[in-house]
C-alpha positions as CSV (number, residue, x, y, z in Angstrom):
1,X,59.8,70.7,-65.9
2,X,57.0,72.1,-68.5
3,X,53.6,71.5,-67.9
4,X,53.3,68.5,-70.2
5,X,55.7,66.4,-68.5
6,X,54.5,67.3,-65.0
7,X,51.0,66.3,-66.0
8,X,51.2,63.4,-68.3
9,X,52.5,60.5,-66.4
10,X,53.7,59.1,-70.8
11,X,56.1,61.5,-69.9
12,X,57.5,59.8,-66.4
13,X,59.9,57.5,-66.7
14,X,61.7,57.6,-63.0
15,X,61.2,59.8,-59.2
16,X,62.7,59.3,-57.0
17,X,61.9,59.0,-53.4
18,X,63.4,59.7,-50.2
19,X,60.8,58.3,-47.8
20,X,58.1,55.8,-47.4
21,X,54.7,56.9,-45.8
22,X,55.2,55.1,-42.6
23,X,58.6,55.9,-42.2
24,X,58.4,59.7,-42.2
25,X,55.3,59.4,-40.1
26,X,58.0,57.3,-37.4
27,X,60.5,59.7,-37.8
28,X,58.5,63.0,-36.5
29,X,57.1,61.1,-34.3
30,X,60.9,60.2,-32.9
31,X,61.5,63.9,-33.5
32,X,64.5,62.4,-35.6
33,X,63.5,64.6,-39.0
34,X,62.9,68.4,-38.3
35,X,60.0,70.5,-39.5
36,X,61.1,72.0,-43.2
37,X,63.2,68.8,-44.0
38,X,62.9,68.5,-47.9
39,X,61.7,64.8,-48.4
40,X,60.2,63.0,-51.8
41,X,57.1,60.7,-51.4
42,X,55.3,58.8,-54.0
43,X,52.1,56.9,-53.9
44,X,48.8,56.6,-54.9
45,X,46.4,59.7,-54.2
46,X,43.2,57.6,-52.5
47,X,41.4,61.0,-51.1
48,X,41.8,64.8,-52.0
49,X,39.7,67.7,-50.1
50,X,39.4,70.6,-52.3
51,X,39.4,74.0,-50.2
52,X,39.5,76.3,-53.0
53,X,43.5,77.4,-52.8
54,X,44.0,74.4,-50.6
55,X,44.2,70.8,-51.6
56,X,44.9,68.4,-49.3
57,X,45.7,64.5,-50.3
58,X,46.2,61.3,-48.1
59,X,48.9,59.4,-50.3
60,X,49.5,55.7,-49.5
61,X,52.1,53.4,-50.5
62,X,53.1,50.0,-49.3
63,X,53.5,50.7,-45.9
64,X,50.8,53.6,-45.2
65,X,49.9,56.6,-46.2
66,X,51.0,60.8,-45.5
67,X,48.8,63.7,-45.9
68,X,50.4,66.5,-48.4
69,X,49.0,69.9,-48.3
70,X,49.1,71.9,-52.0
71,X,48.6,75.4,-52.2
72,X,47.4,77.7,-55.0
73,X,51.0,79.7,-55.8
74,X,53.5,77.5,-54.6
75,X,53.2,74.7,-56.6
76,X,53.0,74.6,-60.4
77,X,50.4,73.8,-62.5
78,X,48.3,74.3,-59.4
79,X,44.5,73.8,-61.6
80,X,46.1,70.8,-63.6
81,X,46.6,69.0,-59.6
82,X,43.1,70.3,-58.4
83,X,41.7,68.5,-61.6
84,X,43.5,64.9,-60.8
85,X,41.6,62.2,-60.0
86,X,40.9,59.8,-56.7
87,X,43.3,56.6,-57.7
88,X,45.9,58.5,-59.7
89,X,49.5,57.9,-58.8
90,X,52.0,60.9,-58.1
91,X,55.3,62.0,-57.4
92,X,55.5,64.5,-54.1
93,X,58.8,67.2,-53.6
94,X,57.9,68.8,-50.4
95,X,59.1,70.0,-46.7
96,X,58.0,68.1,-44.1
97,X,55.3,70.0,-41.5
98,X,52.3,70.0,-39.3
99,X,48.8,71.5,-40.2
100,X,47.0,73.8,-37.3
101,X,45.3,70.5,-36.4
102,X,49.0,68.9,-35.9
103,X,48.8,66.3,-38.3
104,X,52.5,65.3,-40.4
105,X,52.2,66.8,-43.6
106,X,54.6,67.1,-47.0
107,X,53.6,70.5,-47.9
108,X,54.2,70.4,-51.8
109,X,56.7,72.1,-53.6
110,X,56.5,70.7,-57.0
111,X,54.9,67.4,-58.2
112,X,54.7,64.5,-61.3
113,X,51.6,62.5,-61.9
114,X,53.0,59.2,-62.5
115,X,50.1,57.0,-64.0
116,X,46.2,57.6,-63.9
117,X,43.0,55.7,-63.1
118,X,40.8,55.9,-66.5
119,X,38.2,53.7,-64.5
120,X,36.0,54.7,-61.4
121,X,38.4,53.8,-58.8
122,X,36.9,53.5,-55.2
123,X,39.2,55.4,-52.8
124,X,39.9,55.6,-48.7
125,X,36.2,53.5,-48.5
126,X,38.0,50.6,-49.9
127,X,36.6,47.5,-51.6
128,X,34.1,44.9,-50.1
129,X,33.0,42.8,-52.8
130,X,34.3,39.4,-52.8
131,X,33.8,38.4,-56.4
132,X,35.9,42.1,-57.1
133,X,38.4,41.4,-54.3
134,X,38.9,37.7,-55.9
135,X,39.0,38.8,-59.5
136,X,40.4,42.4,-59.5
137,X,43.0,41.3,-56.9
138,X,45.4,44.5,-58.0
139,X,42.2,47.4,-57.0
140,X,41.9,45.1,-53.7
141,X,45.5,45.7,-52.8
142,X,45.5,49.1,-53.4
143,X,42.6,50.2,-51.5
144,X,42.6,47.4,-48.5
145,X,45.3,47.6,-46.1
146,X,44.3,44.6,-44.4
147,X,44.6,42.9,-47.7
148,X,48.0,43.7,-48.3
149,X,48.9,42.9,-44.8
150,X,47.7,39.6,-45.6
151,X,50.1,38.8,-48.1
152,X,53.2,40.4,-46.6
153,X,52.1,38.1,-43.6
154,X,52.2,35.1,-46.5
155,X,55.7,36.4,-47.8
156,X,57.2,36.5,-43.6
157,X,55.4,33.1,-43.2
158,X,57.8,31.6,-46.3
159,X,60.6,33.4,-45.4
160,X,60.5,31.9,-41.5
161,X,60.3,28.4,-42.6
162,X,63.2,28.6,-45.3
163,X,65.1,30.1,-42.6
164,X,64.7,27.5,-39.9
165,X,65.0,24.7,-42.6
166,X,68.3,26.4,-43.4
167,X,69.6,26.9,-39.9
168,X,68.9,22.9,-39.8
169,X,71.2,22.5,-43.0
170,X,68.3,21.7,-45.0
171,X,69.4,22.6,-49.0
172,X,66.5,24.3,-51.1
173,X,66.0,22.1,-54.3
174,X,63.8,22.3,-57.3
175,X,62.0,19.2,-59.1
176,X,60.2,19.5,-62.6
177,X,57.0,20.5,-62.7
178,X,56.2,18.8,-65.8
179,X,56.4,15.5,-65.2
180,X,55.8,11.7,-67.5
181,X,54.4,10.4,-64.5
182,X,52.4,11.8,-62.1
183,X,52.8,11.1,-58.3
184,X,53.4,11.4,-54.7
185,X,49.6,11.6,-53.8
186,X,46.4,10.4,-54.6
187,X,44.9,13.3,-57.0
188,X,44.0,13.7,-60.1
189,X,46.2,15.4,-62.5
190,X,46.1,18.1,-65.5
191,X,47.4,16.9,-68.7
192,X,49.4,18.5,-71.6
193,X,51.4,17.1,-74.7
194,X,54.8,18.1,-75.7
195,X,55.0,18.9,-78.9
196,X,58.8,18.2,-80.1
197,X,59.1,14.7,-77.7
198,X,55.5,14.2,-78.7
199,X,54.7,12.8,-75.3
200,X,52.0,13.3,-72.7
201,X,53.2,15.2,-69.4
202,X,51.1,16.2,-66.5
203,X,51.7,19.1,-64.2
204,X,53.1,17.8,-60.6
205,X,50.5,16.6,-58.1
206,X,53.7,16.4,-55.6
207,X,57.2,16.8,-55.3
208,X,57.5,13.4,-53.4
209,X,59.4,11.0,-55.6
210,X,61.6,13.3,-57.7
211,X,62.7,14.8,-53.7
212,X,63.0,11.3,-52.3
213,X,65.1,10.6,-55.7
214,X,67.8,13.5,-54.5
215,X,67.9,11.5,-50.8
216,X,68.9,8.3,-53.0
217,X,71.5,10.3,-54.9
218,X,73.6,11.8,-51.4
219,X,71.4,14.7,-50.5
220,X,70.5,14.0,-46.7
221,X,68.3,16.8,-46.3
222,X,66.5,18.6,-48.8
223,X,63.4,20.7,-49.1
224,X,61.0,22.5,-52.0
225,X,58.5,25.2,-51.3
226,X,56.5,25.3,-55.0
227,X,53.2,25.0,-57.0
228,X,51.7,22.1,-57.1
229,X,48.4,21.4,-59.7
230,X,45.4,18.8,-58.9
231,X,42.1,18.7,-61.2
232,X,39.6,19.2,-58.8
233,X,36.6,21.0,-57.3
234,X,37.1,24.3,-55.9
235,X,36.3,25.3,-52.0
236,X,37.0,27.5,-49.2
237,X,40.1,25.6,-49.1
238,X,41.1,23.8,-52.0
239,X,42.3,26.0,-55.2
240,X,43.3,24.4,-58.1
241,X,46.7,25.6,-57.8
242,X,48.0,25.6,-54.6
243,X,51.8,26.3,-52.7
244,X,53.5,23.1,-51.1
245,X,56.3,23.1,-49.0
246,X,57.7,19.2,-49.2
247,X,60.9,18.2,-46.5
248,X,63.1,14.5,-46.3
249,X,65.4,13.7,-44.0
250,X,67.6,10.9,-44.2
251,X,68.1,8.9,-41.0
252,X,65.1,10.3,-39.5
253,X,61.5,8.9,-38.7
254,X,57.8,10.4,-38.6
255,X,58.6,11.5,-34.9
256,X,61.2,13.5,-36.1
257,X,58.8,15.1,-38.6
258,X,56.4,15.4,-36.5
259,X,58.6,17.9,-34.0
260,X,59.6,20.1,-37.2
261,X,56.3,20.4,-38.3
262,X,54.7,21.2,-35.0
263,X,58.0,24.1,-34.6
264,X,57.7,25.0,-38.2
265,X,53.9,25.9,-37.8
266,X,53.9,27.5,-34.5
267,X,56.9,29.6,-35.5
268,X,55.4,31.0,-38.4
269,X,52.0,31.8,-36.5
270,X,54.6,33.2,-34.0
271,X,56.2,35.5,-36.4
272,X,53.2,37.2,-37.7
273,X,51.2,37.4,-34.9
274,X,54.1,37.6,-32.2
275,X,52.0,35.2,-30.0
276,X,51.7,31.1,-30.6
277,X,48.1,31.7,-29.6
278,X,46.0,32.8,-32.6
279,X,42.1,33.6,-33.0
280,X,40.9,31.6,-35.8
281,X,36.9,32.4,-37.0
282,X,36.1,33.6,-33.6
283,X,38.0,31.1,-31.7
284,X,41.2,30.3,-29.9
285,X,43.9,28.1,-31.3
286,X,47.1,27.0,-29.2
287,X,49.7,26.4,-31.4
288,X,52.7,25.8,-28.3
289,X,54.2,22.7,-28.8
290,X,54.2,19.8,-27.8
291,X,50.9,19.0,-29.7
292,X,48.4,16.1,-29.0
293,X,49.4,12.5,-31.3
294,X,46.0,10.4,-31.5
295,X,45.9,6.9,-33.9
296,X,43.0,7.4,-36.5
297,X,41.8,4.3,-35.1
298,X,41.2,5.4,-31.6
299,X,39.6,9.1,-32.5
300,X,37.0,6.7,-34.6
301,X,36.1,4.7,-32.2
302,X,35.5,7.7,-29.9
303,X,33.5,9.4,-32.6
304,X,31.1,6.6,-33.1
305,X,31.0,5.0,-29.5
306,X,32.1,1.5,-30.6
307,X,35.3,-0.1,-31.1
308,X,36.7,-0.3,-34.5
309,X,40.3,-0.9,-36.5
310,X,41.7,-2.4,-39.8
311,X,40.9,-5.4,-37.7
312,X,37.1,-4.8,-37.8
313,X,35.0,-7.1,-39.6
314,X,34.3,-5.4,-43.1
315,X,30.7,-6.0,-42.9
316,X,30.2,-4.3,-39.7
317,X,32.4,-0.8,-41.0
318,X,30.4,-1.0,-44.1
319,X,27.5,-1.0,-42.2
320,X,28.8,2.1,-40.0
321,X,29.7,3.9,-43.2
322,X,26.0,3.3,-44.0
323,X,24.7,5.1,-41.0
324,X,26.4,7.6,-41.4
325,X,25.6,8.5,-45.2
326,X,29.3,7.5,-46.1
327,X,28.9,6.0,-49.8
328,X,31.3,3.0,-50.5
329,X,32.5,1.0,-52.9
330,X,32.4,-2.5,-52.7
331,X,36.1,-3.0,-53.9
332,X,36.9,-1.0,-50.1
333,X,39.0,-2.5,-47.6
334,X,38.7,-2.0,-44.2
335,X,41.1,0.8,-44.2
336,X,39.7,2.6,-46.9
337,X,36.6,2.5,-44.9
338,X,38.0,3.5,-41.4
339,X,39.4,6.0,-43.6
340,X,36.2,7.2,-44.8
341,X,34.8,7.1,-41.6
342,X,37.6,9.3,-39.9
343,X,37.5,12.1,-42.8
344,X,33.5,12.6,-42.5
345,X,33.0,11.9,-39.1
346,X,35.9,13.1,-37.3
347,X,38.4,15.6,-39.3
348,X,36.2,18.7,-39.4
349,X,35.8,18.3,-35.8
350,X,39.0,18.3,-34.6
351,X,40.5,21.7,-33.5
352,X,43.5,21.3,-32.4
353,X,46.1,21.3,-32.8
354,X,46.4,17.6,-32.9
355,X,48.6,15.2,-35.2
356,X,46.3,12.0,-36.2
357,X,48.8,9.2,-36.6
358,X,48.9,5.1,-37.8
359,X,47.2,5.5,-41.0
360,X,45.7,2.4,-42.5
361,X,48.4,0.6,-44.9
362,X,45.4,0.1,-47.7
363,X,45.6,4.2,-48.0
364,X,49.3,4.7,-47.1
365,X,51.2,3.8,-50.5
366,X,54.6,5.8,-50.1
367,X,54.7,5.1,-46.3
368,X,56.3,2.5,-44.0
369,X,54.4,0.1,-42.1
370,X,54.5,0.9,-38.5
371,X,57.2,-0.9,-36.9
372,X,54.6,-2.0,-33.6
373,X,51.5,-2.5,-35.1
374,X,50.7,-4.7,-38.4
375,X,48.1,-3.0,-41.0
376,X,49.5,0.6,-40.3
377,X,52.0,2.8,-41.4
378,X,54.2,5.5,-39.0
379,X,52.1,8.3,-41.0
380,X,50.7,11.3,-39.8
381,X,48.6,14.5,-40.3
382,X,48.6,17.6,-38.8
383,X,44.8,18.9,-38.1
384,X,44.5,22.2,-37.0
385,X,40.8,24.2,-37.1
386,X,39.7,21.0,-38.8
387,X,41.8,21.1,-41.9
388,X,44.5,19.6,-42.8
389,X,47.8,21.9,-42.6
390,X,50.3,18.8,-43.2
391,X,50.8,15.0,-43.7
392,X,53.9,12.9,-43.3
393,X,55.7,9.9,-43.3
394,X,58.5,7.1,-42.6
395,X,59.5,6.9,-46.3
396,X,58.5,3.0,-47.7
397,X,62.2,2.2,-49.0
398,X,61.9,-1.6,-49.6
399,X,61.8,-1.4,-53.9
400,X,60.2,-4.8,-53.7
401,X,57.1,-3.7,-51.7
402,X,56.8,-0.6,-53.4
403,X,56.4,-2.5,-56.3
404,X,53.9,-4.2,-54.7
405,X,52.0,-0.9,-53.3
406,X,51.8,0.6,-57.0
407,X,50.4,-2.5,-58.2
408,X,47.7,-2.6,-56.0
409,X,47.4,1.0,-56.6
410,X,46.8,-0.1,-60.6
411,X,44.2,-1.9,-59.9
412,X,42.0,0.4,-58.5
413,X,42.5,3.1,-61.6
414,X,38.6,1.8,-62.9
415,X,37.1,3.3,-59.5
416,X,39.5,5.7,-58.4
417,X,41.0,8.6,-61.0
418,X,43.4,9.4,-58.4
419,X,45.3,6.7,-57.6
420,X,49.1,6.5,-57.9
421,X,50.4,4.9,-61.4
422,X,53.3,2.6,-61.6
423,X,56.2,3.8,-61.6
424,X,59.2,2.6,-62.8
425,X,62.3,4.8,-62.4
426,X,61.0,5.6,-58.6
427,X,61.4,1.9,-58.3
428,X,64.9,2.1,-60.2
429,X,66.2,4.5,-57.7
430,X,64.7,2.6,-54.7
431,X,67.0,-0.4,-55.8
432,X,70.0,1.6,-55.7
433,X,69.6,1.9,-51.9
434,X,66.9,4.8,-50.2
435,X,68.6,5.2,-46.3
436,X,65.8,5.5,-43.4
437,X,64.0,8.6,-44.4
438,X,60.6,11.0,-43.1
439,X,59.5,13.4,-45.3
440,X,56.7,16.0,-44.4
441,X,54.5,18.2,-46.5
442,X,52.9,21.3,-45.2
443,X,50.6,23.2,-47.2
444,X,51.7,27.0,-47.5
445,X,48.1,28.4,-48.7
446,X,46.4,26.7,-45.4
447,X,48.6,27.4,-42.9
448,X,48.9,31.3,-44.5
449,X,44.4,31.1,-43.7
450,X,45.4,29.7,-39.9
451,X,47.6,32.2,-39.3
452,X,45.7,35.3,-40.5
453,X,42.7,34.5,-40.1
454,X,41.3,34.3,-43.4
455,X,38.1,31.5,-43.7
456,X,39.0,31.1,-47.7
457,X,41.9,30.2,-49.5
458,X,40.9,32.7,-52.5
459,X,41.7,35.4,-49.8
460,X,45.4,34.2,-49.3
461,X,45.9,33.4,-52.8
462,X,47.0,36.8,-54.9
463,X,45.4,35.6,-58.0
464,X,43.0,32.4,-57.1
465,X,41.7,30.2,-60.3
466,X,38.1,31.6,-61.4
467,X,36.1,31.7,-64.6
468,X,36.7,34.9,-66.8
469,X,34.0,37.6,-66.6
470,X,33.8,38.3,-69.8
471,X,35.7,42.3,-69.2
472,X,36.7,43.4,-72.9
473,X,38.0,47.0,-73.5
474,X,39.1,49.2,-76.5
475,X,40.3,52.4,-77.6
């Protein structure tokens, strides 16, 4: 190797490695590698200590980092190493030792710089500026470990629900994201034209209909885990763009959901964390199943110290909604008020974990009316650390009154931008026969915070949506 290839990293175009960090760190440690073992590490160089003859490096990769140990006259190019700088990437050829102090060592026979930092890069200190973190998401993962961890937690977290949907002979499905009509939920979309069909399409606010389509068409049990998009503000936990993981079931019921969501959540915590007992922000969370089922309804009325339902007089909820700094609008029905009520009195306060069931019908459009109890639907959500991990239902399958639901929805439209437009072919497919169905959403980003203890969404999310700084560069 000449000393232009060694030192230019233009000039790398492969290296192969024998060993991770961690792993040759486990293997001395099982005395199953022997001292003088030639290995090959590669990794980012995140310290050096320059002792004249001796340099010695702490190189990390994915899974840790190894200290190598470089001395003048064994290596090559011995001043072009001493000169490389904190954040540069490199190539390791070595035998496998221990310093006098005893710590694992690759003491370096040869070596490739494999790409450089041209920008002040910060090193073993690692990064604590949030706005950097959030924006410059690539220099947080290479100099955080807890970072990463994070989001290998995320990727095990994924990988434990597609498996138990799986092993429940649940078939992974995918439904446009571009969409003519947008549905499923009550947000409010972002809109794009298509050029050749010159049409307007919006990107998905939910999977719902198009999943609930495949049920209609034979597919008994099918699930999606993928991006969904809704125009709004930005918070500790709502992103722009956001992961949705969306589950139907023919023949079953919100109880059923109910049990897989509860399994589904405390198994993931479980798999991270190896306990279904989690800290969350400095406090306990008891994931265990079975978890608490409470109507909306009732935790109201224990909120507020007086009695109230869809059955309440709307004067009187209007007037609660009024103490409590709740602004209305006058076209609100009691539901939509117990509803307001519930989300600003109650929801933050709820730890958990608890399911809140028997949603008002008025703010229930996809979901059946509860079979005991006129006015509600057999929906539920899933409140855990006061926010929202999931939400399901009984599936409405009478076309006639979902017809009737997405008209009322329609007339709305003039004080609510995120209500639920008509439509047509979801009806279409609804005559051809939808069997009894639950469905369940649980949102991945959410759950991902519970789980690792992460108070914003923008620290879970690898690239979270944020206005450009401005950063230009030339050469």
């Amino acid at each position: 190797m000449s000393t232009m290839e060694r030192a230019n990293p233009q000039d790398q175009y492969s290296f192969e490695v024998t060993h991770g960090a961690a792993e040759l760190q486990e293997l001395v440690e099982l005395q199953e590698i022997t001292e003088g073992t030639p290995v090959s590490v590669a990794g980012r160089m995140l310290s050096k200590r320059d002792q004249g003859s001796i340099v010695f490096g702490d190189i990390h990769d994915l899974d840790g980092s190894i200290q190598i140990v470089a001395e003048e006259g064994k290596i090559p190019e011995f001043d072009a190493f001493k000169e490389s700088n904190i954040g540069d990437w490199f190539g390791i050829t070595g035998e496998i030792g221990a310093t006098r102090r005893g710590e694992t060592s690759v003491f370096v026979n040869d070596w490739a710089k494999l790409a450089e930092t041209e920008i002040s890069f910060p090193g073993k200190q690692g990064l604590k500026d949030g706005e950097t973190i959030h924006r410059q998401r690539y220099l947080d993962l290479a100099v955080n470990p807890e970072s990463r961890k994070k989001f290998i937690d995320r990727s095990t977290i994924v990988s434990s629900i597609r498996r138990e949907l799986e092993s429940q002979d649940f078939i992974e499905v995918e439904t446009p994201s571009l969409q003519p009509i947008h549905g499923g939920a009550s947000a409010r979309p972002f809109e794009t034209h298509h050029n050749a069909l010159d049409m307007e399409l919006y990107l998905r606010i939910a999977p719902e209909l198009y999943l609930k389509r495949l049920v209609v068409g034979g597919l008994a049990r099918v699930f999606e885990i993928g991006k969904v998009f809704r125009n709004e503000g930005i918070s500790t936990k709502h992103n722009p763009e956001f992961t949705m993981m969306e589950v139907y079931a023919a023949y079953w019921d919100h109880e059923n959901q109910m049990e897989l969501a509860e399994n589904l959540i405390s198994s993931a915590a479980n798999e991270v964390s190896g306990s279904t007992t989690i800290e969350y922000q400095g406090k306990e969370v008891d994931l265990s199943t079975p978890w608490r089922r409470a109507p909306m309804d009732q935790l109201v009325s224990e909120e507020i110290g007086e009695e109230v339902s869809v059955d309440t007089d709307i004067k009187k909820l209007r007037n609660l909604c009024e103490q409590h700094q709740i602004p209305v609008h006058k076209s609100y029905g009691t539901g939509k008020l117990l509803l307001e009520l519930y989300e600003k009195t109650v929801e933050s306060k709820l730890w958990g974990p608890i399911f809140v069931t028997e949603h008002p019908k008025e703010v229930s459009p996809l979901a059946r009316e509860h079979r005991a109890r006129p006015g509600y639907t057999e929906r539920f959500e899933g409140i855990v650390a006061g926010m929202e991990l999931c939400n399901g239902f009984s599936e409405l399958n009478d076309p006639k009154e979902q017809y009737q639901r997405f008209l009322e929805q329609e007339k709305t439209k003039d004080i609510d931008d995120e209500a639920m437009p008509m439509d047509y072919d979801y009806i279409r497919a609804l005559q051809y026969g939808l069997p009894p169905t639950a469905g369940l959403g649980i949102g991945i980003d959410r759950l991902v915070m519970l789980a690792t203890n992460s108070a914003s969404i923008r620290d879970i999310v690898l690239f979270p949506t944020l206005k450009p700084d401005g950063f230009k560069t030339s050469y």
